[in-house]
C-alpha positions in Angstrom: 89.9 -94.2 -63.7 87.5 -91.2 -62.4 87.6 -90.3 -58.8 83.8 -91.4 -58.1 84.5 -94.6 -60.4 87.0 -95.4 -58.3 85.6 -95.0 -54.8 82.8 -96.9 -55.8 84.9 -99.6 -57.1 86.6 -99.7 -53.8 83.6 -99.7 -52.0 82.5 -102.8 -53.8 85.3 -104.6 -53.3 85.3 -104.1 -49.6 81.6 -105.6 -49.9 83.0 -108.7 -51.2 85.5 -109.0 -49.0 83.5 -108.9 -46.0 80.7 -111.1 -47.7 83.1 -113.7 -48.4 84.3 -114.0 -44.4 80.9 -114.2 -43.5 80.5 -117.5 -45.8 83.5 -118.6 -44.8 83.8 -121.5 -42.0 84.9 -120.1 -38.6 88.9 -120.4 -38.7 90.1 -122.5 -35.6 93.9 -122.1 -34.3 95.6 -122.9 -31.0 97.9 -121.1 -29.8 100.5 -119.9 -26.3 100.6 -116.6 -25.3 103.0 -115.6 -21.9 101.4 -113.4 -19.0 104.0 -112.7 -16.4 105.2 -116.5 -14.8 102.4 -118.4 -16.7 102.4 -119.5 -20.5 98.9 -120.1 -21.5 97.9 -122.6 -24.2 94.2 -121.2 -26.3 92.5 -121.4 -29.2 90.5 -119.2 -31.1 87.2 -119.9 -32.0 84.7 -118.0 -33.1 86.3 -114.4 -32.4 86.7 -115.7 -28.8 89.8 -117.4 -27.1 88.8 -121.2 -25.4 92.0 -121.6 -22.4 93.2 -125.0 -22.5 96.0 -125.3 -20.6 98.6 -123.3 -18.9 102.5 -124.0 -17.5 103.5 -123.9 -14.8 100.4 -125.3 -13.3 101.1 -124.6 -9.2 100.4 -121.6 -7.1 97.6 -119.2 -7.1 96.8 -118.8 -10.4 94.5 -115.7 -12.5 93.0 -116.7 -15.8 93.7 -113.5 -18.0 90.3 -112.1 -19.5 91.9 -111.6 -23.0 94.4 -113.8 -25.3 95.6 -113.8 -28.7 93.7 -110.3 -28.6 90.2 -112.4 -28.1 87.8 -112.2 -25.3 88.3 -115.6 -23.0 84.9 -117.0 -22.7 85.3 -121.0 -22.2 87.1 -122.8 -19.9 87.8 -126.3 -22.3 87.2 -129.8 -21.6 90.0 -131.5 -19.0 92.2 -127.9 -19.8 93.5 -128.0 -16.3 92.9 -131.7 -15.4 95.2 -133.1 -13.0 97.1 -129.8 -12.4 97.5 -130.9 -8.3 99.7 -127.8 -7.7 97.0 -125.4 -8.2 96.3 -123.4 -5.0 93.5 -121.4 -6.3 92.0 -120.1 -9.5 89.7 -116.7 -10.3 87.8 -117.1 -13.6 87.4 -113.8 -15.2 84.0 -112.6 -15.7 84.0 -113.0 -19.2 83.8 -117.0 -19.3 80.4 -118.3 -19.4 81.4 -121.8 -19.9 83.5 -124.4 -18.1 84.3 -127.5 -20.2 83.4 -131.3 -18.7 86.7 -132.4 -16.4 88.3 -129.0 -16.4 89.9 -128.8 -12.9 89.3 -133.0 -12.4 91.8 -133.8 -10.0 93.3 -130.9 -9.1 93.3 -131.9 -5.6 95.6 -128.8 -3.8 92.8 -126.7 -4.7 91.3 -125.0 -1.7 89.1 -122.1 -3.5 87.9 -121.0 -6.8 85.4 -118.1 -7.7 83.0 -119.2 -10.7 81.9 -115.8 -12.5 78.0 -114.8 -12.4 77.8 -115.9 -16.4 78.5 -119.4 -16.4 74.5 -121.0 -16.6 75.6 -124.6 -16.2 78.5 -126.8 -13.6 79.6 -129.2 -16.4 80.1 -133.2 -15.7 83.2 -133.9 -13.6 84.2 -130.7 -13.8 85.2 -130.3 -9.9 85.8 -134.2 -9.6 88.1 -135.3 -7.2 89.3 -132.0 -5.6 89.2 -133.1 -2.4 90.8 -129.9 -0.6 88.6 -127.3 -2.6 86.6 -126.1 1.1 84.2 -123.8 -0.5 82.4 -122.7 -3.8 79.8 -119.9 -4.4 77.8 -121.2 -7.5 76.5 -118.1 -9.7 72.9 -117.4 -9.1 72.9 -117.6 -13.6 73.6 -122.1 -13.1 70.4 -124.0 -13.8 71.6 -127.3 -14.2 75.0 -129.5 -11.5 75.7 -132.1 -14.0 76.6 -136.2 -13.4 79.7 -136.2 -10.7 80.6 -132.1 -10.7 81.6 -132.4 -7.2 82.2 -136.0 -7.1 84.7 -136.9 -3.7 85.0 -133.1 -3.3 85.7 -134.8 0.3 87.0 -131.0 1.5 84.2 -129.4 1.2 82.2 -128.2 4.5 79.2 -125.8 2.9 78.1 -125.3 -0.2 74.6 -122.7 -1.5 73.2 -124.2 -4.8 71.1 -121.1 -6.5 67.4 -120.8 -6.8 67.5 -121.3 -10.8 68.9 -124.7 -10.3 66.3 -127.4 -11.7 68.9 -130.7 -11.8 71.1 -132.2 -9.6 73.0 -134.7 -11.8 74.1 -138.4 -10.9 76.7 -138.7 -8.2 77.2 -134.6 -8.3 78.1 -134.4 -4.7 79.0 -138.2 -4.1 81.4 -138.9 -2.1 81.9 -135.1 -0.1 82.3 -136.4 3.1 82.8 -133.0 4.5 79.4 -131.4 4.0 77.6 -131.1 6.7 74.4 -129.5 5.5 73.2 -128.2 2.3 69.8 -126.3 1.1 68.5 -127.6 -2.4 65.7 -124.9 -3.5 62.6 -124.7 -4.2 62.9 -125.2 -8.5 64.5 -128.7 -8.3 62.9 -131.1 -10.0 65.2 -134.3 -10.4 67.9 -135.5 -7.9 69.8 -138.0 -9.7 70.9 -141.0 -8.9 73.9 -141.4 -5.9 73.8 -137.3 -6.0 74.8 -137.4 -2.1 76.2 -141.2 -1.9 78.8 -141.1 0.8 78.4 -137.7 2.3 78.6 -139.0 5.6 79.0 -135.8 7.5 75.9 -134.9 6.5 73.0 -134.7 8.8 69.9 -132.6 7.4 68.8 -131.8 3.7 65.3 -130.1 2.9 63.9 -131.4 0.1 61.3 -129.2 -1.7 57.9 -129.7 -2.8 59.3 -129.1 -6.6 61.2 -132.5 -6.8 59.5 -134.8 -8.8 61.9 -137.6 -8.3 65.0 -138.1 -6.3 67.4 -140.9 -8.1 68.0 -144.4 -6.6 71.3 -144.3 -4.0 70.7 -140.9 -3.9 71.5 -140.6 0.0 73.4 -144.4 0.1 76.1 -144.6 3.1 75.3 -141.4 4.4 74.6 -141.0 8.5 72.1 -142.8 9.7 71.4 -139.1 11.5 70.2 -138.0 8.2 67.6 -140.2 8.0 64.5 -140.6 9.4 63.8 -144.8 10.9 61.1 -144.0 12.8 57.7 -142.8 11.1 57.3 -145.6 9.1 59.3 -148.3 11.1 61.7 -150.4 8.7 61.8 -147.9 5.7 64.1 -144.4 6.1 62.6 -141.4 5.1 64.7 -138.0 3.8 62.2 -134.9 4.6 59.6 -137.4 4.0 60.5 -139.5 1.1 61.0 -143.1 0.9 64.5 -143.6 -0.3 65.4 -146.9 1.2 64.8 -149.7 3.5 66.2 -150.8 6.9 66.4 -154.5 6.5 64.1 -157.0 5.0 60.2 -156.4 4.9 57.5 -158.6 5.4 54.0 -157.9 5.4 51.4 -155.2 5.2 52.8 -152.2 4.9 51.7 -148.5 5.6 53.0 -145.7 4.1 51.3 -142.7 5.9 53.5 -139.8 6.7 55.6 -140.6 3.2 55.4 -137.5 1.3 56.8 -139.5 -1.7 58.3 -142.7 -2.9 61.9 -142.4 -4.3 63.7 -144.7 -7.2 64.0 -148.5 -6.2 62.8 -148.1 -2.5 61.5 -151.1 -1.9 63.3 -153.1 -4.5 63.3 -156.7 -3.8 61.0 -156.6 -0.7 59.5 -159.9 -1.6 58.3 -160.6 1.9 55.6 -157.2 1.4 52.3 -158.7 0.5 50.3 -155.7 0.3 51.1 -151.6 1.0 48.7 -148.3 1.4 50.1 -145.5 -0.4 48.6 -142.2 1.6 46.8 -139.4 -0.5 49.8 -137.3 0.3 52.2 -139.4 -1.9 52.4 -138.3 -5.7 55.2 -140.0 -7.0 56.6 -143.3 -7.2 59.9 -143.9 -8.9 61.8 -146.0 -11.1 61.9 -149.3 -10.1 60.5 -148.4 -6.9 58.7 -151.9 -6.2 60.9 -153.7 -8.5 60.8 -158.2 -7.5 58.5 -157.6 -4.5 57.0 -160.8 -5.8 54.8 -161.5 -2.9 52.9 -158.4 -3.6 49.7 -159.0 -4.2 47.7 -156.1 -3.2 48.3 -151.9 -3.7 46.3 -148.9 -3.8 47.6 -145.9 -6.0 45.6 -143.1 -4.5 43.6 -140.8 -6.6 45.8 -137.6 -6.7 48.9 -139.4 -7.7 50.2 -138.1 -11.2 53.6 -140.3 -11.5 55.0 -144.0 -11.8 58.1 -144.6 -12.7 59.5 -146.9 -15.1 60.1 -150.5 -13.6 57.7 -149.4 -10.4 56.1 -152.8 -10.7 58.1 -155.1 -12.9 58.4 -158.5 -11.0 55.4 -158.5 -9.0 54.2 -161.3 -10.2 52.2 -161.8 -7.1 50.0 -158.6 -8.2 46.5 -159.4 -9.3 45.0 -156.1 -9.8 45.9 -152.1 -10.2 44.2 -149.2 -10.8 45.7 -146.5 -12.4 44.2 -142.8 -11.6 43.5 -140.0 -13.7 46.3 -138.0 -13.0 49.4 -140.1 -14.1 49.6 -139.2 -17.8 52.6 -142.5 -18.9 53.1 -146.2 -17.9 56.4 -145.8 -18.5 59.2 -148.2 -19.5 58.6 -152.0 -18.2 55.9 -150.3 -15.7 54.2 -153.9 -15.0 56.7 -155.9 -16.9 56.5 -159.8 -16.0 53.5 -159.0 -13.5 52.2 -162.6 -15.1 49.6 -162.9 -12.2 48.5 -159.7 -12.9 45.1 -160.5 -14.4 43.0 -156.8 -14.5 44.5 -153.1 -15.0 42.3 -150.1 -15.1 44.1 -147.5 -16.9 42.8 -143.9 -16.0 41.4 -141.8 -18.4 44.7 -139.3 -18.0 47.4 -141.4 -19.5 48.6 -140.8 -23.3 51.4 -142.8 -23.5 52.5 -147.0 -22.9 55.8 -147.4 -23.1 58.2 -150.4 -24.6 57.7 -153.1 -22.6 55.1 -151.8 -19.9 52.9 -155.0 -19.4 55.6 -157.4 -21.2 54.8 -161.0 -20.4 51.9 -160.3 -17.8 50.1 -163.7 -19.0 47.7 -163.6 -16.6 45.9 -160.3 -18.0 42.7 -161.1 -19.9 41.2 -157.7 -21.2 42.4 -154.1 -20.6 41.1 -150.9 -21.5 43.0 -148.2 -23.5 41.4 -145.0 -22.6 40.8 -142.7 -25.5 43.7 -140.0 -24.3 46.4 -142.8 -25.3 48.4 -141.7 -28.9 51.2 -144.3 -28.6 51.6 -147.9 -27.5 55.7 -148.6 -27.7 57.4 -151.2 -28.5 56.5 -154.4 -26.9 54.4 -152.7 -24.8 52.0 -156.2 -24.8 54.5 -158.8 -25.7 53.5 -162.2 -24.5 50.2 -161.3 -22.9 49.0 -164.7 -23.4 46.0 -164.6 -21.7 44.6 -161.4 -23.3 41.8 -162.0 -25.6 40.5 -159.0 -27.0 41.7 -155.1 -27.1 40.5 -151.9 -28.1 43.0 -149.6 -29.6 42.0 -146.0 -29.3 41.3 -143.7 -32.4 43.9 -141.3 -31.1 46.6 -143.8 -31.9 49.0 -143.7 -34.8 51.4 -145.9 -34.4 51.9 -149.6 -33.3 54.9 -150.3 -32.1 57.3 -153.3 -33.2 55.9 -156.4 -31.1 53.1 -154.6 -29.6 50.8 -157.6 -29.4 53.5 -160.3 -29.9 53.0 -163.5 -29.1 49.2 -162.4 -27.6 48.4 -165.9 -28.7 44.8 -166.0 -26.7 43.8 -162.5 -28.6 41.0 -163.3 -31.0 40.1 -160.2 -32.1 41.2 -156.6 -32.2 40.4 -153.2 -33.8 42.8 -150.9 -35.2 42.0 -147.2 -35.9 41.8 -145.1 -38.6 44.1 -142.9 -37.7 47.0 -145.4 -37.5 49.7 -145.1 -40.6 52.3 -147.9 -39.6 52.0 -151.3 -37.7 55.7 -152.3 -36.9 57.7 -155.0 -37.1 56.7 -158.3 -35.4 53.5 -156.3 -33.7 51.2 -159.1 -34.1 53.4 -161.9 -34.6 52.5 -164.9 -32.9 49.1 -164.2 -32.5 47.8 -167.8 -33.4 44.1 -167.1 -31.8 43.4 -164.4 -34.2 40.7 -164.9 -36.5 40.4 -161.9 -38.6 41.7 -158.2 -38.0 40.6 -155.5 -40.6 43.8 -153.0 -41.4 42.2 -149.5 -41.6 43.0 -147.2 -45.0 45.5 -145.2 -43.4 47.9 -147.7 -43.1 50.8 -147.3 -45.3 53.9 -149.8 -44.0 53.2 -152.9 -42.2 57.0 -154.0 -40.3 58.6 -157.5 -40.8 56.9 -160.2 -39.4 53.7 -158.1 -38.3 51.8 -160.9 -38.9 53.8 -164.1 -38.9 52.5 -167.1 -37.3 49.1 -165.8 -36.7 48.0 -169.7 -38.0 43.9 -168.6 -36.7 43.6 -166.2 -39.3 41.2 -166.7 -42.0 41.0 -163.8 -44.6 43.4 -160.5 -44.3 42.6 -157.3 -46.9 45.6 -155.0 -47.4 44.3 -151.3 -48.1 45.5 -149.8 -51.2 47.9 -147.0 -49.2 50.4 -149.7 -48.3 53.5 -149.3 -50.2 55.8 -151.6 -48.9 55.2 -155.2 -47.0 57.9 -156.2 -44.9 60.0 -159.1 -44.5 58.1 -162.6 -42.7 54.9 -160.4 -42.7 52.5 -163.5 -43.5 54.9 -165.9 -42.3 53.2 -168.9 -41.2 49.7 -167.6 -41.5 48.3 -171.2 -42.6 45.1 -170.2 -42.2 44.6 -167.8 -44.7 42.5 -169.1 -47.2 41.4 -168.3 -51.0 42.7 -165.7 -53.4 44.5 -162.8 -52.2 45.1 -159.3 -53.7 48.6 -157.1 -53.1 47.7 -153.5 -53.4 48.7 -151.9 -56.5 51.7 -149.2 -54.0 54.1 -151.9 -53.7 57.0 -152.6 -55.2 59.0 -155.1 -53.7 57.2 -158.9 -51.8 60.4 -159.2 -49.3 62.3 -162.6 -48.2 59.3 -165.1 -46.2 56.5 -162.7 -46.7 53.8 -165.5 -47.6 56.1 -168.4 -46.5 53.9 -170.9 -44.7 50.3 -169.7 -46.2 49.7 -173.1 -47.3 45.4 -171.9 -47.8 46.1 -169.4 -49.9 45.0 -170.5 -53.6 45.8 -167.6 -55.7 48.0 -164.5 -55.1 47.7 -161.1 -57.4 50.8 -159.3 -57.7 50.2 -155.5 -58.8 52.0 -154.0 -62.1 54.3 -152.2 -59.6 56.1 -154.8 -58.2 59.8 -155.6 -59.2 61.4 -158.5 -56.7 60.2 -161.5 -55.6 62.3 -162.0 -52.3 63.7 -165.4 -51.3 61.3 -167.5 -49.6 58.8 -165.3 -50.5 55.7 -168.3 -51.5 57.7 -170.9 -49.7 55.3 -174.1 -48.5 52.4 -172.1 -50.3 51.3 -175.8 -50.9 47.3 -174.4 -52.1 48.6 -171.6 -54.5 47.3 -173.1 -57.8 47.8 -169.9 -60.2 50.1 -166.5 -59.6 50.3 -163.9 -62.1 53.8 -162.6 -62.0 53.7 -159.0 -63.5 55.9 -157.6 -66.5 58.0 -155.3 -64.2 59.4 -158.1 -61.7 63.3 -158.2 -62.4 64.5 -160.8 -60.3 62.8 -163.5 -58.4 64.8 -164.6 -55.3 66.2 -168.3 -53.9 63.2 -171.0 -52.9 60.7 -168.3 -53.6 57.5 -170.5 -54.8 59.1 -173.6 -53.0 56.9 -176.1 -52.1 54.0 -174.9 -54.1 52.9 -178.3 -55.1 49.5 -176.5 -56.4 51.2 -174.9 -58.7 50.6 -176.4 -62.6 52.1 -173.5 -64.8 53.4 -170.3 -64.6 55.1 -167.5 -67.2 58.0 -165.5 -66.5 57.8 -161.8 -68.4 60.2 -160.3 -70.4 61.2 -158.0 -67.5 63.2 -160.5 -65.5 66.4 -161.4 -65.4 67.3 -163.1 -62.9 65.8 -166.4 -61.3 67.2 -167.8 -57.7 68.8 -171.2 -57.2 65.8 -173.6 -56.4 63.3 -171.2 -56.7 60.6 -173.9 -57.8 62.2 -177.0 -55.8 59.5 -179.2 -55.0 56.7 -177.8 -57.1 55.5 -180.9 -57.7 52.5 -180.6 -59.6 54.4 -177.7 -62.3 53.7 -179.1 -65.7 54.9 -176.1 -67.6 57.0 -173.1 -67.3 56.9 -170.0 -70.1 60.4 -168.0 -69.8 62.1 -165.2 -71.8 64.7 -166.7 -73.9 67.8 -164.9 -72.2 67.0 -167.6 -69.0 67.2 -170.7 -71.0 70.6 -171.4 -69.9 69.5 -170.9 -66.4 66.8 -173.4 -65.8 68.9 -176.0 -64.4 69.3 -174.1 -61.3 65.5 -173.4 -60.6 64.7 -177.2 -59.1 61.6 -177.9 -61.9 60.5 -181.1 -61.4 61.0 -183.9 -63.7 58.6 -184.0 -66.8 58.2 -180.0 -66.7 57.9 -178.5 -69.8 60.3 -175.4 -70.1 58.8 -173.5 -73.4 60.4 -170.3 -74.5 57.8 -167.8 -75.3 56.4 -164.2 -74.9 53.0 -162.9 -74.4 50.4 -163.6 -77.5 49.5 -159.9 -78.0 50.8 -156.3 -76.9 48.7 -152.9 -77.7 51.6 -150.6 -78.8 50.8 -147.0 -79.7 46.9 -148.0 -80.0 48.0 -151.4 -82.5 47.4 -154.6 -81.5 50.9 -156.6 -82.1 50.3 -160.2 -82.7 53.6 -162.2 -81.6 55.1 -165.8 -81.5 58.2 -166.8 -80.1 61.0 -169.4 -80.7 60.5 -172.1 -79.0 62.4 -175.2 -78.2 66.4 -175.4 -79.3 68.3 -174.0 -82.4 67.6 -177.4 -84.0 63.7 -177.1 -83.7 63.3 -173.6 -84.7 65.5 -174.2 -88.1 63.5 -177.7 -88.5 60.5 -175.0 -88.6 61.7 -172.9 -91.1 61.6 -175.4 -93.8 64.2 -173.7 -96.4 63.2 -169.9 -95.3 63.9 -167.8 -93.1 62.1 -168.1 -89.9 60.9 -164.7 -87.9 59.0 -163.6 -85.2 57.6 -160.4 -84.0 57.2 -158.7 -80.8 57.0 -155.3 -78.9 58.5 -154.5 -76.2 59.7 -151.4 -73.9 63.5 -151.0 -74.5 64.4 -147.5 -72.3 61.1 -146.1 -72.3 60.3 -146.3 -76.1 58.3 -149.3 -77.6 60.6 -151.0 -80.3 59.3 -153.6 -82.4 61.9 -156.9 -82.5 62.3 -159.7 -85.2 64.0 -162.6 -84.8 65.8 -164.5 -87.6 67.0 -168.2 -87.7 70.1 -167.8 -90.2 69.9 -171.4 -92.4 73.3 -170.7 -94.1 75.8 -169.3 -91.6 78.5 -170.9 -94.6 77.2 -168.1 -96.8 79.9 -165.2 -96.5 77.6 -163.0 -98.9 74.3 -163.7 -96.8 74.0 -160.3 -95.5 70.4 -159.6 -93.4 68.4 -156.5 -93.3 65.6 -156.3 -91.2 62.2 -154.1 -91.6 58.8 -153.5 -90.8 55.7 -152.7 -92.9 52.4 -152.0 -91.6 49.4 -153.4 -93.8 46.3 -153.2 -93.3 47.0 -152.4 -89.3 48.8 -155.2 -88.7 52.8 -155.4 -88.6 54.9 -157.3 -91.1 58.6 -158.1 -90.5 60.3 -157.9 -94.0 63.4 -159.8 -94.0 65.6 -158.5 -96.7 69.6 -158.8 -98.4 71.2 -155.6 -99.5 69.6 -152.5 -98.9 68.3 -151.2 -96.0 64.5 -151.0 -95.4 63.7 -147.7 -94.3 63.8 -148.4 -90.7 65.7 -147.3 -87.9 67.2 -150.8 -86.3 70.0 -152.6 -84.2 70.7 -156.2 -84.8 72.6 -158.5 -82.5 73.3 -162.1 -83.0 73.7 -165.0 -80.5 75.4 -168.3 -81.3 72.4 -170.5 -79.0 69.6 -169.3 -77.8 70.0 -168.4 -74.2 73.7 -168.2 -74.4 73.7 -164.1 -74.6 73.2 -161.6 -77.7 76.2 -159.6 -79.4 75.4 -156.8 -81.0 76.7 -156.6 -84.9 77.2 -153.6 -87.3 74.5 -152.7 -89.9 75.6 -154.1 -93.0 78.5 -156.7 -91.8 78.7 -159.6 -92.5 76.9 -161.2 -89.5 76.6 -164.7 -90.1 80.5 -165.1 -90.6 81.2 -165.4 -86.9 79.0 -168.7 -86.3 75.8 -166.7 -85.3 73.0 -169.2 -86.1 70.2 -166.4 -84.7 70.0 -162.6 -85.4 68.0 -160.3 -82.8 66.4 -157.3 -85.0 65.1 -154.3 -83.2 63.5 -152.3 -85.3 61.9 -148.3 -83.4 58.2 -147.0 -84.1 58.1 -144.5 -86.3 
């Protein structure tokens, strides 16, 4: 090979090398490496050692910056739990992560120094240390996750960094120790319990950034941290509500409250009415949860935030006004408020959450201001009393059981804009007269309109491709002919069930299952077109329909369901592919109905239109018929995608071993003629199967055998279109 060939060739090869490590998944391995008196457990990940473990675990101990030859960046999860020798710990500055539980329970722990690149104090990671005195937390840490300090009981002082914006669940519960601590101004959420227990501690400022401060936040700590005074019977932290002293009774006044934490008054059901100051901006979760002997508040103007559960209980409330500024009703807001009977939502909010007015059945018209895009799930369930709504344009969704159960709702108007109505959304509404589903709806959700009895006349617009499950259930008021938009493709299990009005039903071409229970009790229904595309028709499916006089089955199904026309009382007649014959026995016809074997009269194949007749009756009928000659019929029909013409052929001497049958079609004069012939073949591409009854399943049999010598009494020809 030449010098420069070679170099290059090298050179390439290198290329693939390295192209191939870079698609490759990054290789994982743990592995011990011994630094002086300490064997440390790693792995490698990602060109950078994770420490998980190291032996012995007592003393003061320095995590190496390198192992394996890798970096050390990540302290991993529980890698020193329970290691209650430990002394004290330095973190090189490398490590910019420290895994949840890492040093949980290492309670000889007096001191450890977290490095400046670690962004985040991980759940549990300090948990239980309860000699570790003091920390300094990198000014890089946004975020103290749920219990990082939990029953840190040692520790006297701690300095939480400016870039801190959440102080998780139960971070500091339980340090008994601290005395005082400094949260700064960039916290927005103090979770729930955060400084539960810390009985030693006496002052906390709270800045004007917190939004919301968790329930239990401050639960048994000193009575000298809070303030019993200003607003006699509730205690205050640096102005917020975060608790009562004792039971309530009353009227209540909240001035000198700068806010109101998570479940502050929770069960007060002695308040009967409060004033909320202009200098409060926040209520929390829950935060008037049961007070059901509220029955009067005012929510002043510049208040931007209620928290989920605020009011749920306060059945005793009759009236709220909601300001401009708060932008959600949140989860279960209002929920079981049932005296509640008038809300005036401000022009601010966008969102209702699930369940925010759930069973208020005292509320008889509310106003959804034009800002609002989504109304969640529930978020009107059981709102009895209300009687009509407006649903802005802005909205695109309807949540499952929206208006459920709304049973004094008579009318309502959906926008354009929305695309799905979920499941169960207006279930229930009986009062409902008539509700017009806009174009742009392409899914309506199981039961979305069950047992809405009141309504009269329902159009489905032509963009709804699928109709869920119960979705008509019980609408017995629905009256006349109805038309299923051409998109579907499947009527699911109950979906007209109950519409006993309805008189005729129009499947669309697309459609291929019938679900079970799908016309159940459809008692009016006197004619149904079941398309040729419909495979299978499910159990009970048209029970009941006692309108019903005849119907036809196409070629295209194959499968019925057990009782599927039980108490069809008035069915006369019933046209079925042959391959069901065997089947009918199953379905529940009543007595005196006439099962007739049959396909369509005519079929326009390929721009020809095929006339066609059918066997009809049993093997002893159709040979009666064929008086000495052979008896054929002729049909079209899509087998995989091609139109195939098929003749059938009642066989009158099946003792015959020479009567060899060869099937073919002519056209004359336009018109399709099945030539029936012994011998040679007719010029025709064909497959012939035979069946010994009709019904009882087709075998296919080799061109030119000798068919009729296994007891076939009918031959299936299927002859292609040139």
């Amino acid at each position: 090979m030449q010098p420069h060939r070679e170099n290059h060739f090298m050179k390439r090869t290198v290329f693939l090398f390295a192209l191939a490590a870079m698609l490759l998944p990054v290789f994982v391995f743990a592995d011990e490496q011994t630094i002086g008196n300490y064997t440390w457990s790693f792995e490698i990940y990602d060109n950078s050692a994770i420490v998980t473990g190291v032996s012995p675990a007592s003393g003061d101990v320095v995590i190496p910056s390198v192992l394996g030859g890798k970096v050390v960046t990540s302290i991993g999860d529980s890698a020193f739990y329970g290691c209650s020798g430990l002394t004290s710990i330095t973190i090189p500055d490398s490590v910019t992560s420290i895994g949840e539980r890492a040093f949980y329970d290492c309670s000889g722990l007096t001191s450890i120094t977290i490095p400046n690149g670690v962004t985040s104090i991980g759940y549990a990671v300090f948990e239980d240390c309860s000699r570790l005195m003091s920390v300094m937390i990198p000014d890089g840490v946004t975020s103290i996750e749920d219990s990082a300090f939990r029953e840190c009981s040692g520790l006297t002082s701690i300095t939480i960094p400016n870039g801190v914006t959440i102080i998780g669940s139960a971070a500091f519960s339980g340090c008994s120790g601290l005395t005082s601590i400094t949260i700064p101004n960039g916290v927005t959420i103090i979770g729930s319990a955060a400084f539960s227990g810390c009985s030693g501690l006496t002052s906390i400022t709270i800045p004007d950034s917190v939004l919301r401060i968790g329930r239990g936040a401050f639960s048994g700590c000193s009575d000298a941290l809070f303030d019993m005074t200003s607003i006699p019977g509730v205690k205050l932290v640096d102005g917020w509500i975060v608790g009562t002293n004792g039971s309530l009774s009353g009227a209540l006044d909240l001035t000198g409250a700068r806010n109101i934490g998570d479940r502050a008054f929770y069960g007060c059901s002695g308040l009967i009415s409060i004033t909320i100051p202009d200098s409060v901006t926040s209520i929390g979760d829950s935060a008037f949860y049961g007070c059901s002997g509220l029955i009067s508040i005012t929510i002043p103007d510049n208040m931007t935030s209620i928290g989920s559960g605020a009011f749920s209980g306060c059945s005793g409330l009759m009236s709220i006004t909601i300001p401009d500024g708060v932008t959600s009703i949140g989860y279960e807001t209002f929920y079981n408020c049932f005296g509640l009977t008038s809300v005036m939502i401000g022009n601010g909010v966008t969102s209702i959450g699930n369940e925010a007015f759930r069973y208020c059945s005292g509320l008889m018209s509310i106003t959804i201001p034009d800002g609002v895009t989504n109304i969640g799930d529930y978020a009107f369930d059981a709102c009895s009393g209300l009687i009509s709504i407006t649903i802005p344009d802005g909205v695109t969704s309807i949540g499952s059981g929206a208006f459920n159960a709304c049973s004094g709702l008579m009318s309502i108007t959906i926008p354009d804009g929305v695309t799905s109505i979920g499941n169960y959304a207006f279930s229930g509404c009986s009062g409902l007269t008539s509700i017009t589903i806009p174009d742009s709806v392409t899914s309506i959700g199981n039961w979305a309109f069950g047992g809405c009895s009141g309504l009269t006349s329902i159009t489905i617009p032509d963009g709804v491709t699928w109709i869920g499950s119960y979705v008509f259930c019980g609408c017995s008021g629905l009256m006349g002919d109805l038309v299923i938009p051409g998109g579907v493709t499947s009527i699911e299990a109950n979906a007209f069930s109950g519409c006993s009005g309805l008189t005729s039903v129009m499947i669309p071409d697309g459609v291929t299952h019938i679900g079970e229970d799908a016309f159940f009790g459809c008692s009016g229904l006197t004619s149904i077109m079941i398309p040729n595309g419909v495979t299978s028709v499910g159990d009970y499916a048209f029970y009941g329909c006692s309108g019903l006089t005849s119907i036809t089955i196409p070629d295209s199904v194959t499968s019925i369901g057990e009782r599927a026309f039980s108490s069809c009382s008035g069915l006369t007649s019933i046209t079925i592919p042959e391959w069901l014959a065997d089947q009918t026995d199953s379905w529940g016809l009543p007595s005196g109905c006439q099962v007739v074997v049959s396909d369509n009269p005519c079929v326009d194949v390929d721009g020809v239109s095929i006339p066609k007749t059918w066997i009809s009756g049993n093997a002893a009928d159709a040979l009666a018929a064929a008086d000495g000659n052979y008896w054929t019929a002729a049909r079209a029909k899509a087998a995989n995608g091609r139109p195939v013409w098929e003749c059938y052929v009642a066989d009158l001497d099946p003792e015959d071993p020479d009567d060899d049958l060869v099937a073919g079609i002519e056209m004359v004069d336009g018109e399709p003629e099945v030539t029936i012939e012994r011998g040679e073949s007719a010029n025709r591409a064909y497959t012939v199967q035979g069946a010994k009854k009709l019904g009882g399943g087709w075998t296919d049999l080799e061109d030119g055998a000798n068919w009729d010598a296994a007891g076939y009494r009918f031959f299936r020809v299927k002859v292609e279109v040139p």
